[in-house]
BALOBA-1460 file (C-alpha; in Angstrom, 3 decimals):
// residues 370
<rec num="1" residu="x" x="171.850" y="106.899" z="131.999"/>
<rec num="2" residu="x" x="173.764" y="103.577" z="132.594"/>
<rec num="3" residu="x" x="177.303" y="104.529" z="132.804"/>
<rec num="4" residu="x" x="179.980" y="102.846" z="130.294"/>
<rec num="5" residu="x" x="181.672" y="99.924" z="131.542"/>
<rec num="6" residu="x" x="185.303" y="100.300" z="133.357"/>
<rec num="7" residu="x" x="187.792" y="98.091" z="133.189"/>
<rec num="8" residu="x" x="187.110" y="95.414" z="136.357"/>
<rec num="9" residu="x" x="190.883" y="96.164" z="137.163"/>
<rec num="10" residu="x" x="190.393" y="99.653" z="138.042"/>
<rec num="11" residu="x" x="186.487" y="99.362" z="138.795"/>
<rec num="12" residu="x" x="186.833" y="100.115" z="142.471"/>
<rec num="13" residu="x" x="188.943" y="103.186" z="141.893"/>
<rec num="14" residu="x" x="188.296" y="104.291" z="138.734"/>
<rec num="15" residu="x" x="186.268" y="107.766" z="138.604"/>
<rec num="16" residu="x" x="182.926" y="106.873" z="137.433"/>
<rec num="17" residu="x" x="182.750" y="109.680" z="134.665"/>
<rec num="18" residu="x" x="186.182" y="109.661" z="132.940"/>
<rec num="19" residu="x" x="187.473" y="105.743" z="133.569"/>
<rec num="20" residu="x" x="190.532" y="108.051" z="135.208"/>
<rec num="21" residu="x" x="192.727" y="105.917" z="137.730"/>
<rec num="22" residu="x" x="193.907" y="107.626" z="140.571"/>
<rec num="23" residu="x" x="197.766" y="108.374" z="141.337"/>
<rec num="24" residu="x" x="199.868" y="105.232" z="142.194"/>
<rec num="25" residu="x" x="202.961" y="103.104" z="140.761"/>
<rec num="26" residu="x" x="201.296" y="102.691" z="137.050"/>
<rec num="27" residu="x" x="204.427" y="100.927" z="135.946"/>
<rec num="28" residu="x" x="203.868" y="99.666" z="132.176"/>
<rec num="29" residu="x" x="205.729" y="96.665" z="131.025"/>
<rec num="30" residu="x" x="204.710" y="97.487" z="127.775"/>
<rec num="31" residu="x" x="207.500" y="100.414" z="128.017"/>
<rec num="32" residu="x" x="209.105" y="100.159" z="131.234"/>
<rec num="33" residu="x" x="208.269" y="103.844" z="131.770"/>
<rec num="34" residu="x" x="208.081" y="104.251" z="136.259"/>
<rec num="35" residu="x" x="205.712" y="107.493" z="137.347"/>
<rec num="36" residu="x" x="206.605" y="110.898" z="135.650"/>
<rec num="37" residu="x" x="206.257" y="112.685" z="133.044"/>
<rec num="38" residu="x" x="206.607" y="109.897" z="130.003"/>
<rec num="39" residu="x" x="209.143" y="110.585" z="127.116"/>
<rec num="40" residu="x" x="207.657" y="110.351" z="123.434"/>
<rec num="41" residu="x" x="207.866" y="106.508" z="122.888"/>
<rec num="42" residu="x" x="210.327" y="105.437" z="120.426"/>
<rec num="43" residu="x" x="208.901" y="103.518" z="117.129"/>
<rec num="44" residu="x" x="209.802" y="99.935" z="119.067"/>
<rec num="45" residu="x" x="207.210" y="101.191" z="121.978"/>
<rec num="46" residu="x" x="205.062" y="102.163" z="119.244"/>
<rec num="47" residu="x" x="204.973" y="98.698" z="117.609"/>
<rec num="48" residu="x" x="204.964" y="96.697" z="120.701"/>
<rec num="49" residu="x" x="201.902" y="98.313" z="121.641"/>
<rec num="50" residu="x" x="200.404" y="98.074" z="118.517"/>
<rec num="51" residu="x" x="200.798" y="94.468" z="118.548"/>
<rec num="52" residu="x" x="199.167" y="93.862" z="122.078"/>
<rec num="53" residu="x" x="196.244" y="96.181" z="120.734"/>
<rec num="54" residu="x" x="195.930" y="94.270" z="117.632"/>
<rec num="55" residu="x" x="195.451" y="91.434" z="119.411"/>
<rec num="56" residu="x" x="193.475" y="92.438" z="121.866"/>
<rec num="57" residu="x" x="190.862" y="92.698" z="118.522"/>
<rec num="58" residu="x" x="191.240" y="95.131" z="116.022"/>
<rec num="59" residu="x" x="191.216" y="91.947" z="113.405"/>
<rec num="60" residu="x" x="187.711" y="91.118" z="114.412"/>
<rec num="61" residu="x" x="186.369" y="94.314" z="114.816"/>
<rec num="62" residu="x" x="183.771" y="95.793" z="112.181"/>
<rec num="63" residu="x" x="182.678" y="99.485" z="111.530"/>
<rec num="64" residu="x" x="179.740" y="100.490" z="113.927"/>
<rec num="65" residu="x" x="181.046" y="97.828" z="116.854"/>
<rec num="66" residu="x" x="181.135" y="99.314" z="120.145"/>
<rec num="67" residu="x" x="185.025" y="99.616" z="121.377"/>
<rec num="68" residu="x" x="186.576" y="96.929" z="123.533"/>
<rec num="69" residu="x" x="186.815" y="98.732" z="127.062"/>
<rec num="70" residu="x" x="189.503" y="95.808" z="127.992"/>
<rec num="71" residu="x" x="193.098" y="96.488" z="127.951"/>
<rec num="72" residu="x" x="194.715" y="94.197" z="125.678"/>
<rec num="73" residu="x" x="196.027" y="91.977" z="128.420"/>
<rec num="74" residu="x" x="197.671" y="88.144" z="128.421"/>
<rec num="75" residu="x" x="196.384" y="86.488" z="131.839"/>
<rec num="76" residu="x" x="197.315" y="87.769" z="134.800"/>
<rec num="77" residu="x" x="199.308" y="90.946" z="133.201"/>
<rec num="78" residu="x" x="198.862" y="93.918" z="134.254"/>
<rec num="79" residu="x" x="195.925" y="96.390" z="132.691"/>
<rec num="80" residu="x" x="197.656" y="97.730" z="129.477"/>
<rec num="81" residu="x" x="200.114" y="94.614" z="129.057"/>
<rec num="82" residu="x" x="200.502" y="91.734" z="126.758"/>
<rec num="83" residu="x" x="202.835" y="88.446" z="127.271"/>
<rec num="84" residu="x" x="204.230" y="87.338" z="123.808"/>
<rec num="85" residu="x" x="204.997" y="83.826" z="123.354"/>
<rec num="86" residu="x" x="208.908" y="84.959" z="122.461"/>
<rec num="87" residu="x" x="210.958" y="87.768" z="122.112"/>
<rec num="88" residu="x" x="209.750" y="89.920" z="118.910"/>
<rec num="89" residu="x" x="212.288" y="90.961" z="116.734"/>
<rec num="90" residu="x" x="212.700" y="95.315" z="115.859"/>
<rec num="91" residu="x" x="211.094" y="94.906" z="112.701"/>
<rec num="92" residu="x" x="207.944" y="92.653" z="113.535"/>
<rec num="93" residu="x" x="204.641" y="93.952" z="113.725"/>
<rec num="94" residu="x" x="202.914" y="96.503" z="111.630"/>
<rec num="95" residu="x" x="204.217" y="99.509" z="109.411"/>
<rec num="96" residu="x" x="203.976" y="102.286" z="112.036"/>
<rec num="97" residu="x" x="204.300" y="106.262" z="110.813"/>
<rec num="98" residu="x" x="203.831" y="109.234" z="112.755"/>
<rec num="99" residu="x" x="200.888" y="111.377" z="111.686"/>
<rec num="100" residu="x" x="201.755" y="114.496" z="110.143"/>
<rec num="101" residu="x" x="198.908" y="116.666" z="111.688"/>
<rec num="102" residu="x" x="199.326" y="117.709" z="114.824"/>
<rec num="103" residu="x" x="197.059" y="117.727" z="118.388"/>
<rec num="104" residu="x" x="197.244" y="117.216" z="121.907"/>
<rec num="105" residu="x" x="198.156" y="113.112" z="121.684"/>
<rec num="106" residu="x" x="201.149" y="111.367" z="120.039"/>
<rec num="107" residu="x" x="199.708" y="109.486" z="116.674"/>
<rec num="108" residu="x" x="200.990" y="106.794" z="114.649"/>
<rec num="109" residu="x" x="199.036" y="105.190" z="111.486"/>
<rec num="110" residu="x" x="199.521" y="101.326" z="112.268"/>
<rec num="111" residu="x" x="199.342" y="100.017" z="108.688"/>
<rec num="112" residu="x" x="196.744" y="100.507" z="106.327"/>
<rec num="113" residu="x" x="193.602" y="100.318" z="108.747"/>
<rec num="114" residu="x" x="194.295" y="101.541" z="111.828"/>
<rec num="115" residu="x" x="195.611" y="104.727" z="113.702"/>
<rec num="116" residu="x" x="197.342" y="104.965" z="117.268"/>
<rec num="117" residu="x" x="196.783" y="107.324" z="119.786"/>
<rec num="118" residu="x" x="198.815" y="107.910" z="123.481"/>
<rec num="119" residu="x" x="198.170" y="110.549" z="125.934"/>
<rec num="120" residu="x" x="201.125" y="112.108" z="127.101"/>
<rec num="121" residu="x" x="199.952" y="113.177" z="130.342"/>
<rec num="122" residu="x" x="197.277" y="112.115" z="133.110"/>
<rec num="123" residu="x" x="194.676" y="115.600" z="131.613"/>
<rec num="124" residu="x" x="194.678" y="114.250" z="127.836"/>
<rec num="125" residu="x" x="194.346" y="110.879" z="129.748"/>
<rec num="126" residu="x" x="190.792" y="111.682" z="130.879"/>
<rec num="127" residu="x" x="190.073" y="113.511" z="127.589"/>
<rec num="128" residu="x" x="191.024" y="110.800" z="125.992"/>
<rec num="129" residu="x" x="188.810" y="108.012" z="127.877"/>
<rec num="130" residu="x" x="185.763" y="111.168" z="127.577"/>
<rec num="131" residu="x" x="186.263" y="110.538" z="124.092"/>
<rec num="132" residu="x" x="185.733" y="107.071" z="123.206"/>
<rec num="133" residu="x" x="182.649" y="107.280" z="125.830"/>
<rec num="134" residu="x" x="180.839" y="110.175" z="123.698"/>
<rec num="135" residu="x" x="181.811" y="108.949" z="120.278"/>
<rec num="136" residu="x" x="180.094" y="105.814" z="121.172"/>
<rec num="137" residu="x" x="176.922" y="107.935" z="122.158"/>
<rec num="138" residu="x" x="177.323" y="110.518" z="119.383"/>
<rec num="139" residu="x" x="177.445" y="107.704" z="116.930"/>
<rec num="140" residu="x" x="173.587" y="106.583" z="117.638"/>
<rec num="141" residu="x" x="172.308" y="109.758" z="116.364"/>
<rec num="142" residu="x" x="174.782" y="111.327" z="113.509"/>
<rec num="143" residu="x" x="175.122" y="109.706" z="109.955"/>
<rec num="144" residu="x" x="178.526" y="110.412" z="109.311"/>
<rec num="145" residu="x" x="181.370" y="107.788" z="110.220"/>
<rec num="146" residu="x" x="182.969" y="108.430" z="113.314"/>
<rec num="147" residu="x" x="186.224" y="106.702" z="114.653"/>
<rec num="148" residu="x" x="185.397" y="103.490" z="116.160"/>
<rec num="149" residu="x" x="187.982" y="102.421" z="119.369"/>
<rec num="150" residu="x" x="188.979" y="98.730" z="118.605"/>
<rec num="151" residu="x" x="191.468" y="98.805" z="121.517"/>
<rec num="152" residu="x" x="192.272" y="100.818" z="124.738"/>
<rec num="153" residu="x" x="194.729" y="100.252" z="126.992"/>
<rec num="154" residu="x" x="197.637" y="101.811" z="129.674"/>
<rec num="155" residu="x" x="201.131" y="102.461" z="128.025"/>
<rec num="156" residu="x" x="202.607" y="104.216" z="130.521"/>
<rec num="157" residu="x" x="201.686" y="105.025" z="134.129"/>
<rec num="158" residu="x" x="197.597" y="105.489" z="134.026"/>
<rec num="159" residu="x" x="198.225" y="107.122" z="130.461"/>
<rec num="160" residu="x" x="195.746" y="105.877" z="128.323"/>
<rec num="161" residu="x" x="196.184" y="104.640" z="124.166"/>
<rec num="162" residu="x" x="193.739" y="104.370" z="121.899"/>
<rec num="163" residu="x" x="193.780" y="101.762" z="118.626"/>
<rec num="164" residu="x" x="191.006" y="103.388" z="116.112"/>
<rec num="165" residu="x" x="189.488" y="102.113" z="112.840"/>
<rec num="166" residu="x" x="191.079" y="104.637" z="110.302"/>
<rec num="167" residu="x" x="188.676" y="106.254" z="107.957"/>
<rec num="168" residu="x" x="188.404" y="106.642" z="104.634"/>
<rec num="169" residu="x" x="189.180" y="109.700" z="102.722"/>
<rec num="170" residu="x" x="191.890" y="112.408" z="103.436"/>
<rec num="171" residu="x" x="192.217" y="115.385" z="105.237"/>
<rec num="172" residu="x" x="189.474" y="118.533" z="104.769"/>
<rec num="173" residu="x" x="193.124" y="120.691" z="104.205"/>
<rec num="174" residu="x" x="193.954" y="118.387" z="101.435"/>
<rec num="175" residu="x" x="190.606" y="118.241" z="99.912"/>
<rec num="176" residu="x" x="187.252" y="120.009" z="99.440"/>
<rec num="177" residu="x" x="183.922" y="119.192" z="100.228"/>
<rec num="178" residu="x" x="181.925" y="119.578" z="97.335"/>
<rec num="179" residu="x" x="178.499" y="120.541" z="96.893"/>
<rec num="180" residu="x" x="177.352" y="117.122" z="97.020"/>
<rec num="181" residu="x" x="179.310" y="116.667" z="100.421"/>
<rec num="182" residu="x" x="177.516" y="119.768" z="101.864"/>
<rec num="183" residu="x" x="174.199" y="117.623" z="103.040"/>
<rec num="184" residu="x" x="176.863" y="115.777" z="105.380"/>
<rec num="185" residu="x" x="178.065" y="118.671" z="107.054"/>
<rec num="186" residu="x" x="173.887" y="119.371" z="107.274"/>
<rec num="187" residu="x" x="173.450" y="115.825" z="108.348"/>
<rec num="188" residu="x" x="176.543" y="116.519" z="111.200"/>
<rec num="189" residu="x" x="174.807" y="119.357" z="112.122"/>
<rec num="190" residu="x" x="171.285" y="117.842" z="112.377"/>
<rec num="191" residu="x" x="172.641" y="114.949" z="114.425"/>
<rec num="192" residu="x" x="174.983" y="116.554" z="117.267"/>
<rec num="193" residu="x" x="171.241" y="118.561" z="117.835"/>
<rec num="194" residu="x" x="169.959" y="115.403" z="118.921"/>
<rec num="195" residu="x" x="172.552" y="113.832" z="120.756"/>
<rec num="196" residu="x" x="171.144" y="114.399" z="124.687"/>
<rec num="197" residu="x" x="172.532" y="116.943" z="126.534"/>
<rec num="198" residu="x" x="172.168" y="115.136" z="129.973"/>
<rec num="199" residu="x" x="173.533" y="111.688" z="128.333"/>
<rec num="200" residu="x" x="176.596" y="113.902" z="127.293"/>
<rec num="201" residu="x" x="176.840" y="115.516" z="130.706"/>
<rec num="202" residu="x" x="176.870" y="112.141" z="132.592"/>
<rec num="203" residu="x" x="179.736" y="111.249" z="130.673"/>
<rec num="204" residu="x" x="181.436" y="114.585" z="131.576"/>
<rec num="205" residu="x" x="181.692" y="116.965" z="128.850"/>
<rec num="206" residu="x" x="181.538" y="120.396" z="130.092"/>
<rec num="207" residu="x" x="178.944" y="122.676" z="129.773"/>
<rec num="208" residu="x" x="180.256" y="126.060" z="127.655"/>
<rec num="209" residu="x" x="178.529" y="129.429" z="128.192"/>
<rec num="210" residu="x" x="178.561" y="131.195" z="125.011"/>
<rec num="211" residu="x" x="181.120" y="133.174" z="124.300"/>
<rec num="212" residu="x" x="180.651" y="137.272" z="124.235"/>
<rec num="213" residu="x" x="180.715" y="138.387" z="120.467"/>
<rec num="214" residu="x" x="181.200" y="141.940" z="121.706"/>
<rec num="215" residu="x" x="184.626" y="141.295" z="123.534"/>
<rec num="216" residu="x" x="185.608" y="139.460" z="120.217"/>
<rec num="217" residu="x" x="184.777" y="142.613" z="118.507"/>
<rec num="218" residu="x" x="186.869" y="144.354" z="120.923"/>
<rec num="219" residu="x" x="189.717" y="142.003" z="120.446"/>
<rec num="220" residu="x" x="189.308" y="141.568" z="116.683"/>
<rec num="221" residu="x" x="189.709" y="144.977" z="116.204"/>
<rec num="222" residu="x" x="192.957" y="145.531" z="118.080"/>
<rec num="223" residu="x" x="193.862" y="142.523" z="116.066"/>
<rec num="224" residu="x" x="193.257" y="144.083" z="112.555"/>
<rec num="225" residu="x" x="195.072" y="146.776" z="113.421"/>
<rec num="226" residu="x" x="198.250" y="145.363" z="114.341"/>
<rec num="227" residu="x" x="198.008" y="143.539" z="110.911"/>
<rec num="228" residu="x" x="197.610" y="146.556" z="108.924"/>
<rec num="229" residu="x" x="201.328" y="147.390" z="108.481"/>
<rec num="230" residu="x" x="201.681" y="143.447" z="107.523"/>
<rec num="231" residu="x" x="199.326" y="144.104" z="104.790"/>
<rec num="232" residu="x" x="197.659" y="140.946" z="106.141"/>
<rec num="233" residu="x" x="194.111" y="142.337" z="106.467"/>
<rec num="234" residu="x" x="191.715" y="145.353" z="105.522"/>
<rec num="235" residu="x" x="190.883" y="146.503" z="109.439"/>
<rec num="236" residu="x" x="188.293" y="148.200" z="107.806"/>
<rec num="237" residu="x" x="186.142" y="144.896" z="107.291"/>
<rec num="238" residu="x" x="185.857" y="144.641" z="111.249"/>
<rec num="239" residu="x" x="183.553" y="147.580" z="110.992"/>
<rec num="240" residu="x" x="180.877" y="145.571" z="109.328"/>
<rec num="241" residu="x" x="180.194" y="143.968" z="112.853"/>
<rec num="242" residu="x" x="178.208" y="147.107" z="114.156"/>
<rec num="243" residu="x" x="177.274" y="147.169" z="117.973"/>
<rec num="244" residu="x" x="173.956" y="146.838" z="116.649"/>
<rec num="245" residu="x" x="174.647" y="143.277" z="114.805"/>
<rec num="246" residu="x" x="176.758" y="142.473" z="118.044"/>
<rec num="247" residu="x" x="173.471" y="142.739" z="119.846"/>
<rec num="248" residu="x" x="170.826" y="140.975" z="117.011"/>
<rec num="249" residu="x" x="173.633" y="138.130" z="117.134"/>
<rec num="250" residu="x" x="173.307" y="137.147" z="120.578"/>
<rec num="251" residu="x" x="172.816" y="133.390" z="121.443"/>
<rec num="252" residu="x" x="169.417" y="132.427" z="121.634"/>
<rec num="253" residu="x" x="169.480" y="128.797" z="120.016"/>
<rec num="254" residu="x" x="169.086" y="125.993" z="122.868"/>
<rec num="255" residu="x" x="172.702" y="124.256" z="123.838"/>
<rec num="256" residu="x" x="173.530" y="121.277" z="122.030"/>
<rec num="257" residu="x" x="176.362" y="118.607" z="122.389"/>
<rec num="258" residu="x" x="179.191" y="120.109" z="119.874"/>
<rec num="259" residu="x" x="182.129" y="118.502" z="118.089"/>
<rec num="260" residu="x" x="184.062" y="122.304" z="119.325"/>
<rec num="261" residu="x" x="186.628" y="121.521" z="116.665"/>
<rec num="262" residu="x" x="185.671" y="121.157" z="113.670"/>
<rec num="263" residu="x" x="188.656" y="122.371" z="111.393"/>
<rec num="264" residu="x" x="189.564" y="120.748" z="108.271"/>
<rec num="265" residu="x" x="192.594" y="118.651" z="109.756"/>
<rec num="266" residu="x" x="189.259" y="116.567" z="111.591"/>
<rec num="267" residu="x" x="187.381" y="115.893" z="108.638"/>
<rec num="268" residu="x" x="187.731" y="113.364" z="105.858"/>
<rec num="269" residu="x" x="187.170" y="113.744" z="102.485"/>
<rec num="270" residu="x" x="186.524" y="111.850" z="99.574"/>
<rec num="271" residu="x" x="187.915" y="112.381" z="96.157"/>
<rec num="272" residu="x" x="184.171" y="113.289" z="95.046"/>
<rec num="273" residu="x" x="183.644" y="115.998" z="97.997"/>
<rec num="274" residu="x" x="181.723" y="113.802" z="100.137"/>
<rec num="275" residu="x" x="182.340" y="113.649" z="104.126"/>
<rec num="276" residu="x" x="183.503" y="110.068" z="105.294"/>
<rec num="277" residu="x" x="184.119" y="111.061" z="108.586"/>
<rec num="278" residu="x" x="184.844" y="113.310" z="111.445"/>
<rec num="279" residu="x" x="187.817" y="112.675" z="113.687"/>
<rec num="280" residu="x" x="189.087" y="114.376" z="117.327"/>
<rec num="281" residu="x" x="186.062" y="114.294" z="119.480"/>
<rec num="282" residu="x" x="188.364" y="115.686" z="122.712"/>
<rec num="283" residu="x" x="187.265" y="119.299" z="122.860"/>
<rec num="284" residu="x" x="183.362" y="118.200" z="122.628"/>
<rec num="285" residu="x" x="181.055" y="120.611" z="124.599"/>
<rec num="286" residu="x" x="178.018" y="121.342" z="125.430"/>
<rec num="287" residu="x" x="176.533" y="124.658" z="124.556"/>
<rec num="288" residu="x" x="176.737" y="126.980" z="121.568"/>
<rec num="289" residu="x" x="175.935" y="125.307" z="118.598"/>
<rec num="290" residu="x" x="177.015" y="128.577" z="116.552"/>
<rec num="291" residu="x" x="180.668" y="127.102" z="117.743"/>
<rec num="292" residu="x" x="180.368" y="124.194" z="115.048"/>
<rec num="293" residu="x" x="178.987" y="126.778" z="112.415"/>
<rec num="294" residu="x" x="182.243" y="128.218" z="113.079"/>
<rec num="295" residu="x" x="184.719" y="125.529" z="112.625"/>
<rec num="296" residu="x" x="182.553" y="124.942" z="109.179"/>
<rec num="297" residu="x" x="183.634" y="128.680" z="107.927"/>
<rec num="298" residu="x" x="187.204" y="127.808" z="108.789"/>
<rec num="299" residu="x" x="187.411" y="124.570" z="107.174"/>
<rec num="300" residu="x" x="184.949" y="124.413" z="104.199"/>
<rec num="301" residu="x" x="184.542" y="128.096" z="103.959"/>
<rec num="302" residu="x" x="181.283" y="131.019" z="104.804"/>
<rec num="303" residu="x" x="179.042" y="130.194" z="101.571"/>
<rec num="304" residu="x" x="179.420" y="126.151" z="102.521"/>
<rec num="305" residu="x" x="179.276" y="126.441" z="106.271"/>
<rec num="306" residu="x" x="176.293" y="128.715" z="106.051"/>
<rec num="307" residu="x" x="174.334" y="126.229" z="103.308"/>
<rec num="308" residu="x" x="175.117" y="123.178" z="105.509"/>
<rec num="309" residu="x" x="173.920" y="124.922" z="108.655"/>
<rec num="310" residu="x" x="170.557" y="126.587" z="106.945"/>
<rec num="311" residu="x" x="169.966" y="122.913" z="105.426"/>
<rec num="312" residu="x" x="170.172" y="121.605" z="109.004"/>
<rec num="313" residu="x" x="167.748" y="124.368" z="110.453"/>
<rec num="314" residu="x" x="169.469" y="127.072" z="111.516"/>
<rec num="315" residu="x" x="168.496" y="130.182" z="111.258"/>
<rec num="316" residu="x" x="169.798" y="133.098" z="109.378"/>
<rec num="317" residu="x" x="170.642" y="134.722" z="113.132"/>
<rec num="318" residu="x" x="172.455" y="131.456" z="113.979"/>
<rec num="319" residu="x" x="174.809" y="131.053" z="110.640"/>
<rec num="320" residu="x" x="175.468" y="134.554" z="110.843"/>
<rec num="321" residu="x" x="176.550" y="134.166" z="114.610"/>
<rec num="322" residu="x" x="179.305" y="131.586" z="113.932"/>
<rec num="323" residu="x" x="180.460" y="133.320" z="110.560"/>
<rec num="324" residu="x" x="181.799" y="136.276" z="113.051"/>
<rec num="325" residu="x" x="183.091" y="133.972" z="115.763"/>
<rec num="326" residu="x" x="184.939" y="132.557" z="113.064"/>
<rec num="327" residu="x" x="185.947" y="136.127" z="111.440"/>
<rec num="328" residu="x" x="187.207" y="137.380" z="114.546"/>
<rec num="329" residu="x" x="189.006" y="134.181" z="115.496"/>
<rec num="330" residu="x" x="190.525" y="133.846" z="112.347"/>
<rec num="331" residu="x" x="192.082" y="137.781" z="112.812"/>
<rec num="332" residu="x" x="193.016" y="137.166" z="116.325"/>
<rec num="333" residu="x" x="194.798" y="134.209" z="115.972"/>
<rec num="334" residu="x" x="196.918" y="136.066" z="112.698"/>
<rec num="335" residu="x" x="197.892" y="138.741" z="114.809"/>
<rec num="336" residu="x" x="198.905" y="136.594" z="117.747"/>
<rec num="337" residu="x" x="200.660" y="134.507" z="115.234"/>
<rec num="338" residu="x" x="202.411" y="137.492" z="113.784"/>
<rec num="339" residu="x" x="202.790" y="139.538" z="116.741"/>
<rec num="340" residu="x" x="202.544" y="137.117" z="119.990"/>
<rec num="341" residu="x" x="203.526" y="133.877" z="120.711"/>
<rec num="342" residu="x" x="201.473" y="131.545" z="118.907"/>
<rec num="343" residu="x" x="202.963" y="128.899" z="116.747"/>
<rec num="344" residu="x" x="200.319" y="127.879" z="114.846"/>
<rec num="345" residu="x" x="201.732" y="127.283" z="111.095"/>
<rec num="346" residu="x" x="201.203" y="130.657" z="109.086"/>
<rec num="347" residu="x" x="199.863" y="129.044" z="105.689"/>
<rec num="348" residu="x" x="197.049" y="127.395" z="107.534"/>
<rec num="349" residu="x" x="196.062" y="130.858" z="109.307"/>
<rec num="350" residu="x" x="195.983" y="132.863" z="105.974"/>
<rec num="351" residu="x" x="193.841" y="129.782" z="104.474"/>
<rec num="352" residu="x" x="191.010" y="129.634" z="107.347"/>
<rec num="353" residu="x" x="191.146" y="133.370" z="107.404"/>
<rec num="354" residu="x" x="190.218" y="133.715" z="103.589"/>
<rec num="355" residu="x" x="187.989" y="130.802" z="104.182"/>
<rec num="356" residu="x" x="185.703" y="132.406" z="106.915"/>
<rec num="357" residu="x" x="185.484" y="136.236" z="105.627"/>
<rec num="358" residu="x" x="184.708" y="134.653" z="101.542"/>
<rec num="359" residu="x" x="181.104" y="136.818" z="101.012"/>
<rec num="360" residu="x" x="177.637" y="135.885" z="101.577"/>
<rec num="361" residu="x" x="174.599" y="136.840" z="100.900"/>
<rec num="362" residu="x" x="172.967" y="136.555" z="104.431"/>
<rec num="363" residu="x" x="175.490" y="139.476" z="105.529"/>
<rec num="364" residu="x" x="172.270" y="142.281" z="104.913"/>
<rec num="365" residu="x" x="170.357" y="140.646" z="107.353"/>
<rec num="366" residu="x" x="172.928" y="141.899" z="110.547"/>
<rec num="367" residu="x" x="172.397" y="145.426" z="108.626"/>
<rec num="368" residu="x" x="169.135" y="145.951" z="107.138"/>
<rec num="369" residu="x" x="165.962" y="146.914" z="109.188"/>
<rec num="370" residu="x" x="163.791" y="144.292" z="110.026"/>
């Protein structure tokens, strides 16, 4: 596969799978941040280099183009910088606001058409340049929008920012997808199968071995215990998983290139249901497509996730697979909540927990003989 292009700056040192520079005095005008650990940028930074990416060609760019690679760059600055033509003034530029959801990069919504993203460290760095790589490829073969990079660049010492096309719609927390919306999902679903494996490899997302749905038996039912004086969950329902279902429920579908994420936070929604896009591309993988059939259950719920999934060819085996990665994820993650040291927010737990264990009627099928 012909590798992306690299910046010409950074070709000769650049590693030829993730764009990632190598260690060195990364000094960005742009913020006058020196090597270390960045602070968050203050809402100044934040417009400056929302400027110098707007600029660079967000104005001209149209859904479906392929990304400018280029930092946005006057002549002879430095990758990442701009030169204005006079000193801006604090209130120039675009309307910047932080986004309310959270994940591993500092956002900002830069007006009414764009959204800003800036890895705070060298790791999200290379995630980050991963991720614009596959959503260019992923975007050949699935039918729902995907983010489209109008602007890349260096804020701060090798640490990358992204200027995306914002997509329509609102978050899958805020609102539903409907039955008409439930063919996207399918359509998601169908696509991702037929993104290539090795294309996705050569840009270096990692291969995932599937994960063991006995030890998240094992840990699910610890789980449901500890959340039985809570009155948080029945730990009875854990028993429905029987050793025997653990083993029918084993992965046997061929790896596929996987979004890895998909909770409601990364998908947009119309007001009619429909999907208008899919967002956060970082924790792609390649592997267990029952992992996707699981983010479904969390964000749309079991009866959706499992329609959209047996629309795009899965079978019964499969849907019922990722409904009990998501069942014991979603009692796991409670209890550690509750009990541990996670500090995920508690409302969103209880909602993708009553989302993945709502009934279906494919449940028999992990019980019944055959």
């Amino acid at each position: 596969m012909k590798q992306p292009p690299i910046d010409k700056r950074t070709r000769a040192t650049a590693d030829p799978r993730t764009g990632e520079e190598p260690p060195g005095d990364h000094t960005s005008p742009l913020t006058g941040t020196r090597p270390g650990h960045p602070r968050r940028p203050t809402d100044d930074t934040v417009r400056r280099i929302a400027r110098a990416a707007l600029r660079t060609g967000a104005d001209t760019a149209t859904p479906g183009a392929v990304h400018r690679q280029e930092s946005p760059t006057a002549t002879g600055a430095p990758s990442g910088t701009a030169t204005p033509t006079r000193t801006p003034r604090a209130d120039d530029g675009p309307r910047v606001r932080p986004v309310a959801e959270g994940g591993e990069h500092w956002s900002w919504w830069v007006g009414a058409r764009h959204v800003l993203r800036m890895a705070p460290d060298r790791e999200v760095s290379a995630r980050l340049r991963r991720e614009i790589r596959l959503r260019d490829l992923v975007r050949r073969h699935v039918s729902v929008p995907v983010p489209v990079s109008v602007a890349t660049g260096i804020w701060a010492e090798a640490h990358v920012y992204t200027l995306d096309q914002r997509l329509s719609g609102e978050s899958g927390e805020d609102v539903s997808v409907s039955a008409v919306g439930e063919p996207d999902l399918a359509a998601l679903l169908t696509g991702l199968r037929e993104v290539p494996v090795a294309d996705a490899a050569a840009l270096g997302v990692p291969r995932t071995p599937p994960r063991s749905l006995d030890d998240l038996r094992t840990a699910a039912r610890h789980a449901a215990r500890q959340l039985v004086p809570d009155r948080e969950f029945d730990a009875a329902r854990i028993a429905r998983l029987t050793p025997r279902a653990v083993m029918e429920l084993a992965p046997r579908a061929a790896a596929v290139v996987a979004h890895g994420d998909l909770k409601g936070e990364h998908l947009r929604i119309s007001a009619d249901g429909r999907v208008r896009g899919v967002l956060d591309w970082a924790d792609a993988l390649i592997g267990d497509p029952a992992e996707d059939i699981r983010g479904l259950a969390l964000s749309v719920g079991a009866p959706a996730a499992v329609r959209a999934a047996t629309l795009a060819g899965y079978s019964p085996r499969e849907c019922l697979r990722g409904l009990w990665l998501a069942r014991c994820d979603t009692v796991i993650l409670l209890a550690e909540r509750l009990h541990g040291t996670d500090d995920s927010p508690l409302p969103l737990l209880r909602a993708q927990l009553a989302r993945a264990w709502e009934a279906i009627l494919l449940e028999r099928l992990s019980e019944d003989d055959r």
